[in-house]
N, C-alpha and C positions, 0 to 999 in steps of 0.2 A: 628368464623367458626363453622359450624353445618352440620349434614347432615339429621337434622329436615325437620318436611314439610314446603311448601313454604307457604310464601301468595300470593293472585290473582294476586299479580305484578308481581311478580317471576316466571321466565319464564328456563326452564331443555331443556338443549339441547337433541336430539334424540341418542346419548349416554348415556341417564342419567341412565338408567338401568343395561349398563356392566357398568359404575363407581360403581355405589352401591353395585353390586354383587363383583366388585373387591375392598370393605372396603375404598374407598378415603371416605375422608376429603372434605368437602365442603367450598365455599365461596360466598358472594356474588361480581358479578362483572359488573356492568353495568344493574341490574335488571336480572341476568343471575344467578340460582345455578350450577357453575362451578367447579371442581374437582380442591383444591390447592394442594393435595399430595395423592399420595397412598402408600408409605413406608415412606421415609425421603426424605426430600428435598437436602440431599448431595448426597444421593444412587443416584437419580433420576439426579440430575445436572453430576457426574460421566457417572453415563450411556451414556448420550447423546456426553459426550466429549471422552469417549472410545469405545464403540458402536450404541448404537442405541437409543431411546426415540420419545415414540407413544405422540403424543399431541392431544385430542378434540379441536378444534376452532371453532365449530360449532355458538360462539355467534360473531364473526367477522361479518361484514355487508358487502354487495355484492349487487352492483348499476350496471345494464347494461344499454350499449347506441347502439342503432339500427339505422340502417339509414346511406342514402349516408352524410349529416352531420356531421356524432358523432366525427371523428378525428378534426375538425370545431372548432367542440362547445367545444370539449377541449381544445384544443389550447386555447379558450377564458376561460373557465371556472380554468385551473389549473396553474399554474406555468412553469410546463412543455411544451416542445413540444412533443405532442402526437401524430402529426399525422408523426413524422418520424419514431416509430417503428413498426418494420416491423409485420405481422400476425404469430402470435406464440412466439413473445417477450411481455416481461413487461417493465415496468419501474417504479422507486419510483417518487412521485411527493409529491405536496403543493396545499391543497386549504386554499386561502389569503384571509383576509377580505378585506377591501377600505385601510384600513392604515397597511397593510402589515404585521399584524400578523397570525396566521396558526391556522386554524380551524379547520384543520386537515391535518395528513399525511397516502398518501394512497398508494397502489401500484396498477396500472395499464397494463390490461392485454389487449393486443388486437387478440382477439381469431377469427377471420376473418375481410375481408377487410372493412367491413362498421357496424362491429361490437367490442365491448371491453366492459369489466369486470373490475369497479372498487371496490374495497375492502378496507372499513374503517373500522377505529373502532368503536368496538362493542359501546361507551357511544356517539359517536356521529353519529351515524345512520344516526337517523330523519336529524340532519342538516341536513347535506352532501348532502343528497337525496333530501331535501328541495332548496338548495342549486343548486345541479346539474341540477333541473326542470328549477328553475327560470333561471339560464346561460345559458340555452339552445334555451331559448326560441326565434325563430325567423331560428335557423337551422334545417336542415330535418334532425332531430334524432328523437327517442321517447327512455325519459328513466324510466327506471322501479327496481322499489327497488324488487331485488328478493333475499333477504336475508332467509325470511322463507320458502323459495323451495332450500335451500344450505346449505350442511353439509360441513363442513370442516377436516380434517384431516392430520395431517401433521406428520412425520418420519423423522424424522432429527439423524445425526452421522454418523460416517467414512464405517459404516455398512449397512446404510441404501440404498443404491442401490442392494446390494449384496440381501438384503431381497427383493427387489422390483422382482428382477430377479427371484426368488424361489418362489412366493405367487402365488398359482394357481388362474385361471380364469382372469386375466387381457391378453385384449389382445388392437388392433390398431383399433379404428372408420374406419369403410370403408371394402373394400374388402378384403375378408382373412381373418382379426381378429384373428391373432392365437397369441400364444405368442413368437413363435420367431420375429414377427413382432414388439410386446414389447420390447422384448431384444434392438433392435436393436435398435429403437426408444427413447426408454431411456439412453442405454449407451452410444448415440450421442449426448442427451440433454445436451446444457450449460445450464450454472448460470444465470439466470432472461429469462428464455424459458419455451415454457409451448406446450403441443400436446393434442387433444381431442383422448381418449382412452377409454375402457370400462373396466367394471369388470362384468362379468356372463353377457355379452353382455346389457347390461347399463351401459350412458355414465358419464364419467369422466374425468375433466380436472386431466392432470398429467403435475406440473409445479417444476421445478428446483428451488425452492425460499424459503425463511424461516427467523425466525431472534432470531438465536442460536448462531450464529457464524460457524456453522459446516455446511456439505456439508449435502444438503436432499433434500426431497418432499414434496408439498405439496398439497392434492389432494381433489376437488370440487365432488361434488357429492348430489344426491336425497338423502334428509334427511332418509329415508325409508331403504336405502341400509347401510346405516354408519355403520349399528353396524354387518353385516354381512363383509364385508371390514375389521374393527378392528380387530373382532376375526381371520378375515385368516392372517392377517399381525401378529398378536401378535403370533399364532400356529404356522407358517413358521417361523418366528425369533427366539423362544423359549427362551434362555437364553439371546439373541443376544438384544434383544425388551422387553423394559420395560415402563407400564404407568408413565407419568410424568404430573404431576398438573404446574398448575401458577407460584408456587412459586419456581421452579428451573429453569422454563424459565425465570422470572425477572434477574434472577441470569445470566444467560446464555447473556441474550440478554447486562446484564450490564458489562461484560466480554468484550465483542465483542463491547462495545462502541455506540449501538444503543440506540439511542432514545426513550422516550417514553411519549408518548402525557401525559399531566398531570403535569408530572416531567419535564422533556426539552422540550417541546412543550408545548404551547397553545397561545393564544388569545395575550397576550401582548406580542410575542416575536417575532421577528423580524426573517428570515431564516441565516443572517449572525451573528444574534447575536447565534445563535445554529450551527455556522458551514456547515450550507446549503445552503450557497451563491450559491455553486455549481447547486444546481438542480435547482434555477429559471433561468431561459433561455431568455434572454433579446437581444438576435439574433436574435427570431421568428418574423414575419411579424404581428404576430396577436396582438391586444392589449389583455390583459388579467387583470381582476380584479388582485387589490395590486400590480399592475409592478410601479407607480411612486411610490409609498413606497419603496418598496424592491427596487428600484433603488436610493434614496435617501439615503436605509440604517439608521441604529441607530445614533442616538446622539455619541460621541466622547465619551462619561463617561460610555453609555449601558452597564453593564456588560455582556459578553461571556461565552460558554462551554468550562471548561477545562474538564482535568482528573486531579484526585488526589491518589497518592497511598500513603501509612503510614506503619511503622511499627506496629509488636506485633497482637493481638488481637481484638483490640477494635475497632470497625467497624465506623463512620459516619454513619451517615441516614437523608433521607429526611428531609428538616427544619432546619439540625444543622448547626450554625455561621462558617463562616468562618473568619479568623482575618490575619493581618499582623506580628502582632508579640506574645509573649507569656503572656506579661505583663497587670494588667489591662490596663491600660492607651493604649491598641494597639487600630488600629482600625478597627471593621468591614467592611473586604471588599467584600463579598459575602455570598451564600449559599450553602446550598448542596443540589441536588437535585434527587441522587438515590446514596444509597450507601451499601455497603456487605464487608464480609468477605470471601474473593474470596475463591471457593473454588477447583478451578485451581492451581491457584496460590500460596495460602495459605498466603496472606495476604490482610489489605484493601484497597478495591478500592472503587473512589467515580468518582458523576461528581459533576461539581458545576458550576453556576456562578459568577463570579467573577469579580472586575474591571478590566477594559482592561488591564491596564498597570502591572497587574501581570501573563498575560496568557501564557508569555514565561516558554517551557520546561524547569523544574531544580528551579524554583522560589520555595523559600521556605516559606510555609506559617502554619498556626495551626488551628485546626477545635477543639471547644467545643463541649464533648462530655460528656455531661452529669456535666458538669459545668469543667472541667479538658481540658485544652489547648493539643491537640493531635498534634506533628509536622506532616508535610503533604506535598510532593512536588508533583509541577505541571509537569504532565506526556502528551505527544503525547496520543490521541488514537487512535486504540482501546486500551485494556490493554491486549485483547485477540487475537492472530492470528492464526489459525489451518496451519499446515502443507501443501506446496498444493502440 
């Protein structure tokens, strides 16, 4: 981690200038120098679980689809059914390769009727977009990676509306534009909805969505505006809003039991072997790349996503074994593949996968940690649920 200069590959989000003026830490992530902390990584995971926490996501990737086809071509191109949310909803999906493993997972906005916003991850951009061209191909859409015309920012914690409602200059797209017109617009927003609104009368998607575990925003916008935005959100919160790097969201997100491409998602894994049987949709009329896969499902042996919590201190991490019993002679039946020392909670949590036949709640198993057999039982997720 540095907060050195880049090389040519390296690419600073349109925040890179108040990060550096407010002392973060950098990293790199996806060819992106990204902010992993600006105090601690516990201050910053507290903040966002007792008030508030400012996030740059400026290196997320952001695919729109135009045209009387685009809800068509997703239907074919995603997992999901797309064309049943409604204009102003999102929805999380799956893009599948042919044999049903996940190329990515994205969440899907449909910001009018012959139009939507999908948004990947920042290390699989090029696919996706690559990807979303070629599936489209043959419906009346046109789709366009406009990732470097999109800033992102996102306010996540129990506080975070309460700030929305006090940060001057946001107001509603369209007639009026004032801010009681915000008020009212926002305090109606559910959970996976989104309104086009403006700030200093340019425009901004303001979307109900995030992946903290906590209630927040997350809001689209001209890279040019971002850091004008920040500063009013961070001045109207004061104590209330504090920056927060990568590495208390990893924390957050592994709390809350979400996923994360790399770790629980990629390329050999299957949606049921990760728990997502749910989101591919095998209702829809449309054929969609990876449905006879995900319809066949894994092999009987595949290992699955658990949760594992443990006592004491000693954290799990990415890689480390998991086994059946404590002895040598046990045997390895999984791995881990995100793991902390909650600090919600104040003990570890992990995820792993594992063989099927251990994946029941209460199953007692041991994770190697650092050569020392850790006991570990197998937990429901999330490990985190906020108050609603």
């Amino acid at each position: 981690m540095s907060d050195s200069g880049t090389t040519p590959e390296e690419r600073r989000s349109p925040l890179d200038a108040v990060h550096r003026a407010a002392g973060a830490s950098f990293t790199d992530f996806a060819g992106w120098q990204m902010p992993v902390r600006y105090s601690s990584d516990l201050a910053e995971h507290h903040a966002v679980r007792e008030h508030a926490g400012l996030f740059d996501l400026s290196h997320m990737a952001e695919i729109s689809l135009i045209g009387p086809g685009s809800a068509e071509a997703l239907d074919h191109a995603l997992a999901g059914k797309l064309s049943a949310i409604a204009v102003g909803q999102a929805k999380y999906s799956l893009l599948l390769a042919e044999d049903g493993g996940i190329i990515d997972d994205l969440v899907v906005y449909r910001t009018g009727e012959d139009r939507f916003l999908v948004v990947a991850n920042a290390s699989n951009r090029d696919v996706v977009a690559a990807e979303l061209i070629d599936r489209a191909e043959g419906f009346e859409t046109f789709v366009s990676d406009e990732s470097d015309d999109i800033a992102l920012i996102a306010l996540q914690g129990p506080d975070a509306l309460a700030v929305l409602l006090e940060t001057p200059g946001l107001g509603v797209e369209g007639p009026g534009n004032d801010q009681e017109d915000f008020d009212r617009a926002i305090t109606e927003l559910k959970y996976y909805r989104s309104f086009p609104a403006t700030f200093e009368g340019e425009p901004v998607l303001v979307a109900r969505t995030g992946y903290t575990g906590e209630d927040g925003f997350e809001l689209y916008l001209a890279p040019e505006l971002a850091p004008k935005l920040w500063e009013a959100l961070a001045e109207t919160g004061g104590p209330r809003v504090v920056p927060c790097g990568l590495a208390s969201r990893d924390t957050l997100r592994l709390e809350a039991g979400m996923p994360l491409y790399g770790h629980e998602l990629g390329r050999g894994i299957l949606p049921a072997q990760a728990g997502l049987g749910r989101v591919v949709s095998f209702a829809k009329e449309a054929e969609f790349i990876g449905r006879a896969a995900a319809e066949r499902g894994p092999a009987e042996d595949a290992p699955v996503l658990v949760g594992l919590t443990a006592e004491g201190r000693r954290a799990p991490r990415a890689g480390y074994e998991v086994y059946d019993g404590e002895s040598a002679e046990a045997r390895r039946v999984g791995e881990i593949t995100s793991g902390a020392l909650s600090p919600t909670l104040g003990h570890p949590v992990a995820m792993a996968f594992v063989a099927p036949e251990l994946a029941e709640p209460g199953t007692a198993l041991f994770v190697d940690v650092r050569g020392t057999r850790i006991p570990a039982t197998v937990v429901a997720l999330p490990f985190y649920r906020r108050a609603s």
